[in-house]
C-alpha positions in Angstrom: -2.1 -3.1 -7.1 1.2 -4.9 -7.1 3.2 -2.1 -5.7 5.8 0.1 -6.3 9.7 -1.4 -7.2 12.4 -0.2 -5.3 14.8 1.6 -7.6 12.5 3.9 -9.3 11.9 7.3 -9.6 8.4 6.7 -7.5 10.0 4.9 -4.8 12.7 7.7 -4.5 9.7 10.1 -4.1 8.1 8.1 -1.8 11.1 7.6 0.5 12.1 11.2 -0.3 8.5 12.6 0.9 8.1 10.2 3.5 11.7 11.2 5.3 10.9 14.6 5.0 7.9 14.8 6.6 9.2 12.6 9.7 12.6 14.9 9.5 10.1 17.6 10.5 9.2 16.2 13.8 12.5 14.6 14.2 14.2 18.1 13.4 11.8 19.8 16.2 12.7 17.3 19.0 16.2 18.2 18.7 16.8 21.6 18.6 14.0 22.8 20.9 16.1 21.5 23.7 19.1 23.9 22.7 16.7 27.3 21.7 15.3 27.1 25.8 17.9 28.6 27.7 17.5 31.9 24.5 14.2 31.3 24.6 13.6 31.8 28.0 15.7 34.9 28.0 14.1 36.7 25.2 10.4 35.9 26.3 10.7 36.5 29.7 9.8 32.9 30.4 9.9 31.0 33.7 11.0 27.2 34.0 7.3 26.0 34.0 7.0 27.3 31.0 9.9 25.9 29.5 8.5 22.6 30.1 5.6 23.1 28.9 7.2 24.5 25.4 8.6 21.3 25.4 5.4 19.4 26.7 2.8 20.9 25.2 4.4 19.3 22.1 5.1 15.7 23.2 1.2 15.9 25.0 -0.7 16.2 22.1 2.3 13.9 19.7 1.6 11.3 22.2 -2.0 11.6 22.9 -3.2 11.6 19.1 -0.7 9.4 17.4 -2.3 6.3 17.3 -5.6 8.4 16.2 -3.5 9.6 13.9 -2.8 6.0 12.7 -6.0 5.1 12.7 -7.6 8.3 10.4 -4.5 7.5 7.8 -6.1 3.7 7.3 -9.4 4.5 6.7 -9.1 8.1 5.2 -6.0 7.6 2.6 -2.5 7.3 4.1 -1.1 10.1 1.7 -4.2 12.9 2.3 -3.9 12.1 6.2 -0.1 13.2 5.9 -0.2 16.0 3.4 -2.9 17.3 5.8 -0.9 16.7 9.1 2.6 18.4 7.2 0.2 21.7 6.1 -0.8 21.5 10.2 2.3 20.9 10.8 3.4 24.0 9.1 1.2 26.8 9.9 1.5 25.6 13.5 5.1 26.2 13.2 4.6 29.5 11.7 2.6 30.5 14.5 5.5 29.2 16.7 8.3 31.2 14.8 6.2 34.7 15.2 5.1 34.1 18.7 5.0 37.2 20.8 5.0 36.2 24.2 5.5 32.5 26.2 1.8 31.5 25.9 1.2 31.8 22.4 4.4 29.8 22.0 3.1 27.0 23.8 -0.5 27.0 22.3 1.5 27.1 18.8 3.5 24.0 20.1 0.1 21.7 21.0 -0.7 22.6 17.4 2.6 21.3 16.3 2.0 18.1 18.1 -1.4 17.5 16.8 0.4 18.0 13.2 2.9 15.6 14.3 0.5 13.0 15.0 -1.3 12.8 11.7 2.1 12.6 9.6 4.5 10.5 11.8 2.7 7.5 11.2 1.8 8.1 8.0 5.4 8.6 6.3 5.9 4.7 7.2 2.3 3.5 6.6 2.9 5.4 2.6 6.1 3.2 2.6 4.6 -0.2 3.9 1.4 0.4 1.6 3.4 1.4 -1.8 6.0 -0.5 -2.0 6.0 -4.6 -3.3 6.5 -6.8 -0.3 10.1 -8.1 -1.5 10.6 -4.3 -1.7 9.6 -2.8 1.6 12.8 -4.1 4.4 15.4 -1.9 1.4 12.7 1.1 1.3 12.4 1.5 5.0 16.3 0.5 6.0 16.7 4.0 3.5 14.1 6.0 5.3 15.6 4.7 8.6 19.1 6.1 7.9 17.7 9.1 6.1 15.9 9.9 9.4 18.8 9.3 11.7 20.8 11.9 9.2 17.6 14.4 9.7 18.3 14.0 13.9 21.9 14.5 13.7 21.3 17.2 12.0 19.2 18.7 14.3 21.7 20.2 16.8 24.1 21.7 14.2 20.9 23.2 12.0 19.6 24.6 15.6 22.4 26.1 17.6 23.6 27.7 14.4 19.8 29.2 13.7 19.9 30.1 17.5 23.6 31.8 17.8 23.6 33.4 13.9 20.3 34.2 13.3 17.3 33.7 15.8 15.8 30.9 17.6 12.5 31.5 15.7 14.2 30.3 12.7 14.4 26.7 13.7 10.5 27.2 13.6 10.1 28.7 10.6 12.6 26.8 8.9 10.4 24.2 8.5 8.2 26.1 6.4 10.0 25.8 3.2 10.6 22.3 3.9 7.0 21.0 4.6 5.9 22.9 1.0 8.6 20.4 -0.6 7.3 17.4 1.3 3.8 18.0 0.2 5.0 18.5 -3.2 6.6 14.9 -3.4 4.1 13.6 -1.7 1.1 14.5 -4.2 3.4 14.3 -7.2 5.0 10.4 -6.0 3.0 8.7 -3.5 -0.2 6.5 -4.7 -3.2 6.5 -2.4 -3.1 3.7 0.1 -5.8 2.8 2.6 -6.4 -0.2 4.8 -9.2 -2.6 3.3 -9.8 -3.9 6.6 -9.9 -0.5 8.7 -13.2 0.2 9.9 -15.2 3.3 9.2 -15.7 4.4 13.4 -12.9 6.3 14.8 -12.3 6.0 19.2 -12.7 10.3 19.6 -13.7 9.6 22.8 -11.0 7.6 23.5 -8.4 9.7 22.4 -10.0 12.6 24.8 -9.9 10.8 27.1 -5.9 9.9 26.7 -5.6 13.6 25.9 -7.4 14.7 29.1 -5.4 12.0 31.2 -2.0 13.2 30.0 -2.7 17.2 30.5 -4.0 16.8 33.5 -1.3 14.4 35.2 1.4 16.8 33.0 -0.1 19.9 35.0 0.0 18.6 38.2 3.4 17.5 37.8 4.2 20.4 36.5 2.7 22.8 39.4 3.3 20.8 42.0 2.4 22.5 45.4 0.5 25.4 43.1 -3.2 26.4 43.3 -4.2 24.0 40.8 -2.2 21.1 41.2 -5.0 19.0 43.1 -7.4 19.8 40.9 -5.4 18.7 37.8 -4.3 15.7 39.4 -7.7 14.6 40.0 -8.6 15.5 36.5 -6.3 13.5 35.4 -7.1 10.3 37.2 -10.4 10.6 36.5 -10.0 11.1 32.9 -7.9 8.0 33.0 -10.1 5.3 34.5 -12.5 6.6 32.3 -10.2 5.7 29.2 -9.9 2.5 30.6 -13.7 2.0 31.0 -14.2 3.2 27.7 -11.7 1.0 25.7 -13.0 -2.1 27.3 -16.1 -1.2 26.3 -16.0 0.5 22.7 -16.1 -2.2 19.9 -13.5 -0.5 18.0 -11.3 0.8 20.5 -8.0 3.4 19.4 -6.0 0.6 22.4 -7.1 -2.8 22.4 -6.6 -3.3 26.5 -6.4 -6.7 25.8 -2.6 -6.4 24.3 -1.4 -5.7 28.1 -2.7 -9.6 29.2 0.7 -10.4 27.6 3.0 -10.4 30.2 5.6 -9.7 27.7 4.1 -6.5 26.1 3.3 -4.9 29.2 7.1 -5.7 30.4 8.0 -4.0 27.3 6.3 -1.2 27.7 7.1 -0.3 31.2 10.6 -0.4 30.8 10.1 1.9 27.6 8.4 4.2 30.0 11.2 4.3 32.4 14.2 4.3 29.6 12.8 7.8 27.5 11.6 9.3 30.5 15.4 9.4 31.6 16.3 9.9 28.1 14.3 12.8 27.9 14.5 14.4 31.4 18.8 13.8 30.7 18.8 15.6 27.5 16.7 18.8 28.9 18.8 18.7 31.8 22.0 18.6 29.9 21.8 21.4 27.3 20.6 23.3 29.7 23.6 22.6 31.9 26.2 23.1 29.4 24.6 26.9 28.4 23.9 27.8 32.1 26.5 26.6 33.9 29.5 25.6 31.4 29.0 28.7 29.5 28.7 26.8 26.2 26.5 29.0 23.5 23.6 27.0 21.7 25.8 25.5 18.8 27.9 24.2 21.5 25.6 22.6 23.6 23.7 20.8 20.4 26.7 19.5 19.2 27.7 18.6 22.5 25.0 15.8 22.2 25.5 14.2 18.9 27.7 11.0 20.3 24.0 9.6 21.2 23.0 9.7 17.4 26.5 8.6 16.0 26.2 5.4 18.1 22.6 5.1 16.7 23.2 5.6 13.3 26.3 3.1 13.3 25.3 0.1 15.9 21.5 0.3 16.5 21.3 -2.5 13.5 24.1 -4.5 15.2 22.3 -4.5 18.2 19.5 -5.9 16.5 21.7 -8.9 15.3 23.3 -9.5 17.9 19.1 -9.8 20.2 18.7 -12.3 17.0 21.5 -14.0 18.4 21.2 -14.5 22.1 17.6 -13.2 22.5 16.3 -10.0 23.3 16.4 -10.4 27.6 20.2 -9.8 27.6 20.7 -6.3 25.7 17.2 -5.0 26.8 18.4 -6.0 30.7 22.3 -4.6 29.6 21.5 -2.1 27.6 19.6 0.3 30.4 22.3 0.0 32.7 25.4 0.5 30.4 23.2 4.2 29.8 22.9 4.6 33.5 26.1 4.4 33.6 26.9 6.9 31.2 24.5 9.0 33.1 26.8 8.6 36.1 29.9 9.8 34.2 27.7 13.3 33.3 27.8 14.3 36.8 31.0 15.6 36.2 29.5 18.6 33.7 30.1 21.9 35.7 31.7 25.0 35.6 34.6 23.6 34.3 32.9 21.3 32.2 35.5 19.8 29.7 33.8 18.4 26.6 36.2 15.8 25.6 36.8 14.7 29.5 33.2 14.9 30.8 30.4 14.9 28.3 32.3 12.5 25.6 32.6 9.8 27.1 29.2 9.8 29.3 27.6 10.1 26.5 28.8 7.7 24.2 28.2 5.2 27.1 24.9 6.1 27.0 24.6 6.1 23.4 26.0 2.3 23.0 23.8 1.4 25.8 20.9 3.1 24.1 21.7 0.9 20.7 22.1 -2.6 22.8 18.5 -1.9 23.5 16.6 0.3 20.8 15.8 -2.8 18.0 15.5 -5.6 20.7 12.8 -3.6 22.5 11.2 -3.1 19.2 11.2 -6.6 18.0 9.7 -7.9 21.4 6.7 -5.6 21.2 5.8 -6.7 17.6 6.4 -10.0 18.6 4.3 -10.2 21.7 1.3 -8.9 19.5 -0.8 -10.8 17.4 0.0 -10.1 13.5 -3.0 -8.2 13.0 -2.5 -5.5 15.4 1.4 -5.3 15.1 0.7 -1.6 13.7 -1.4 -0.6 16.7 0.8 -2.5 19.4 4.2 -0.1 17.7 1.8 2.8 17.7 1.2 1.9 21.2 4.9 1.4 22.2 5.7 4.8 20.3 3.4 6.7 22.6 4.5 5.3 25.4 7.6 6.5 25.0 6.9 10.0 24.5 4.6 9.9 27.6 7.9 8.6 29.6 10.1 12.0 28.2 6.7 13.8 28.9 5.9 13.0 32.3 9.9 12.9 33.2 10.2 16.6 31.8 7.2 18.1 33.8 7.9 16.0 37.0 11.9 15.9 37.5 12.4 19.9 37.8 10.4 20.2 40.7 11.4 17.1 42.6 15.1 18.4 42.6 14.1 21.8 43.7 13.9 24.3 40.8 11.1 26.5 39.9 10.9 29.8 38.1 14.3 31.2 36.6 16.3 28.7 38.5 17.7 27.7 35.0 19.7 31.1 34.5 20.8 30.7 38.6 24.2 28.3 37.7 24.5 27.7 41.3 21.3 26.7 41.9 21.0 25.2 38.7 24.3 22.9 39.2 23.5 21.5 42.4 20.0 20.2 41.4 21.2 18.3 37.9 23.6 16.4 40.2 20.0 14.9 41.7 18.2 14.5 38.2 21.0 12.8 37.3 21.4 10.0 39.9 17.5 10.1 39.6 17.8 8.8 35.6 20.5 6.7 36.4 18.3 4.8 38.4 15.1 4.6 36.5 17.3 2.9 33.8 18.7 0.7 36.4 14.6 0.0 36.9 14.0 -0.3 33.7 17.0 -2.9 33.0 15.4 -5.2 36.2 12.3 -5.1 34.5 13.4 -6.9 31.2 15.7 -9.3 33.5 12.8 -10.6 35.3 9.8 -10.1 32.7 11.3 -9.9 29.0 11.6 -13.8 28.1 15.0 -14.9 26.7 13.9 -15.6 23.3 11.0 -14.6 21.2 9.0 -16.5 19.2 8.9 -15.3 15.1 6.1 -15.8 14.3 3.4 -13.9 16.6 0.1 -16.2 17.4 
């Protein structure tokens, strides 16, 4: 099969289905983080388990997304994500009609699990169908398309949330994943990897599953009933991952990638940078609803200068880490967001958007595009050529654990527990601490690449 040519109707299908399915997940990390504060108040739900209705997602996204990789390669690229957006919808169904905060979260795992099987398939359908002179042009347009889909996500949500309900930015996506299975069966050709081997690592990505729910509880409930237990869980569930991949013949991740100095570098300062990202951007909506006063719309909105700068400079940042290497904007980049994240300590009472959340945040944003396509190129890089797939698979997992583990940890470490968030007093005084506490994981995280990210790369991965 020669592949499909960029420029006809197949490969608009294909780019058309394959943006809409990742829009899905895109548009649910957005504007879950502006429905909480509503959320909250109409189910009667308690901070613990507003993190989890934004954990239970990311846990089962992060823990089954390489799996999810792996069943696309072997199984058919285009069944794996027509299955995963049907998943993906009924899941979300179950989320919009959700009667109390526990059925909410239950629905949400399910949404992650959906999540898994179709975010890596709506760019394995792309880098399978399309001619190789064709493929950069087909995935630059499903890039942007996707970045469009994300800065949509605040406007679509806080207008859902103040105009209609919050369980319409649920059920929204209903209508949309029936269109994105249409395109996909009517435009996409079968692909499957000829080299992909029949046995798939279950046990492995139980393991990772068990690991991440268990740490995620404990963090969670710190100082609860429970929280020993689930720690222990945890860290037993994790050596035995380790045990097992070393062991397994096929495993879901090679252990053997982390030898590299450079990939493990990589991947601990993607750890530290989107656990701040994410702990910053639940702590900030929140914020502005709690304590500014600001209404859903407002708050989601409030966050868009991170995606402008994205959209517009991420692929300059990239040209410029061509340039000079990738130690300089990956060490830069970090702490130009941390300081961004210093300027947001001024959002209180009498927050002023233009004054106090503008700039901070388009600090942070520039900061964020310095360092998104450098990172990216250095993981592939470090990574043998025939497991470049699994090591951004890897990477990608990585740094939804970091928002994960930041989102379930930071509440409890600056002091809030159960309706806190609608307290603005005592909410206020503890963001000032999360704050200065992501400021200086990217601070961390910037070290890291100065001392362990090398100052050029080389092209052409041994």
């Amino acid at each position: 099969m020669s592949g499909v040519e960029w420029g006809t109707p197949t490969a608009r299908g294909i780019v058309a289905a394959a943006t809409l399915g990742s829009g899905l997940t895109l548009l649910d990390g957005t504007v879950v983080n502006v429905a909480l504060r509503t959320m909250g108040d109409d189910l009667g739900a308690s901070l613990e388990q507003l993190q989890w209705i934004t954990n239970g997602y990311f846990l089962s996204l992060a823990s089954l997304i390489l799996l999810g990789g792996s069943l696309g390669d072997r199984l058919g690229r285009r069944r794996v994500f027509v299955i995963g957006t049907i998943w993906f919808a009924l899941a979300s169904l179950l989320c919009g009609v959700a009667p109390n905060a526990e059925v909410l979260i239950v629905a949400r795992v399910l949404q992650g699990i959906g999540g898994a099987l179709l975010t890596p398939g709506s760019l394995a359908m792309i880098q399978g169908a399309f001619r190789a002179e064709d493929r950069s042009r087909a995935i630059g347009a499903w890039s942007g398309l996707g970045g469009i889909a994300a800065a949509l996500g605040p406007l679509v949500g806080g207008l859902l949330v103040d105009h209609a309900s919050w369980r319409w930015i649920f059920l929204i996506n209903l209508p949309l994943a029936v269109l994105t299975v249409r395109l996909a069966q009517t435009w996409v050709p079968e692909t499957r990897d000829p080299r992909a081997h029949s046995r798939f690592d279950i046990s492995g990505a139980a393991l990772a599953s068990v690991a991440l729910a268990g740490t995620t509880w404990a963090l969670t409930d710190a100082g609860g009933s429970a929280t020993w237990w689930a720690a222990g869980i945890g860290v037993v569930a994790a050596v035995a991952f380790v045990v097992v991949e070393r062991r397994t013949r096929e495993p879901m991740v090679p252990l053997g990638l982390f030898a590299d100095r450079t990939f493990s570098a990589a991947n601990a300062m993607t750890l530290l940078v989107y656990a701040a990202l994410g702990a910053i951007l639940f702590f900030l909506v929140l914020q502005l609803q709690t304590v500014g006063d600001y209404n859903a719309l407002e708050a989601g909105l409030s966050t868009l200068p991170i995606t402008v700068c994205m959209l517009f400079l991420a692929a300059r940042g990239g040209a410029l880490s061509e340039r000079i290497g990738p130690r300089i904007p990956m060490t830069f980049g970090p702490i130009v967001m941390a300081g961004g994240t210093i300027w947001l300590l001024a959002v209180g009472p009498d927050v002023v958007w233009w004054r106090d959340v503008l700039p901070g945040l388009t600090v942070f944003g520039l900061g964020l595009a310095l360092m998104v396509a450098p990172l990216t190129a250095t993981v592939l890089a470090a990574a043998p050529d025939e497991v470049t797939g699994i090591a951004s698979g890897i990477n990608n997992a990585v740094a939804r654990a970091g928002s994960l583990l930041a989102v379930a940890a930071l509440p409890m470490a600056v002091g809030l527990a159960g309706d806190d968030y609608r307290d603005p007093a005592v909410f206020d005084a503890s963001y000032g601490q999360a704050m200065i506490v992501c400021a200086a994981l990217l601070v961390v995280g910037g070290v890291v690449s100065w001392f362990a990210i090398p100052s050029r790369i080389r092209q052409t991965p041994a």
